[in-house]
C-alpha angles and dihedrals in degrees: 000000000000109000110223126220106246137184122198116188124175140190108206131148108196110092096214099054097039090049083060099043082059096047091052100056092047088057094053083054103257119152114220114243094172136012090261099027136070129181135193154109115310135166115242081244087055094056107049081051085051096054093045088049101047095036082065096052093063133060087167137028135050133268132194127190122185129198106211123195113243090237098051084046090051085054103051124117115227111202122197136001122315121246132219118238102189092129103068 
């Protein structure tokens, strides 16, 4: 099966909840792009996981995952350095 680009992104303010969002995605493979966004391959499979796990580490808070067709993400624009994100 055909792994899909996908970016999660998240805006939540309790420290706790949004440490384990991070790790999360770290453990289904995801690379951070930004503090509160991460981007990578997932099988459709993956990310349905992705989405249950993640829907039961918050109580507050939103998430937002995106499939993105191989095609539109080889056409993206990146602007700017990028920055490291080690510390959260």
């Amino acid at each position: 099966m055909d792994r899909l680009q996908v970016i999660v992104t998240y805006d939540i303010s309790a420290d706790k909840a949004r440490h384990k969002v991070s790790e999360c995605c770290l453990d289904y493979g995801l690379d951070r792009t930004q503090y509160s966004v991460f981007s990578g391959q997932l099988k459709p499979t993956h990310i349905r996981a992705l989405a249950k796990q993640l829907e039961a580490l918050i109580e507050e808070g939103h998430i937002l995952i995106i499939p993105i067709a191989r095609n539109d993400w080889e056409r993206r624009q990146e602007i700017g350095k990028e920055i490291s994100h080690d510390d959260e």
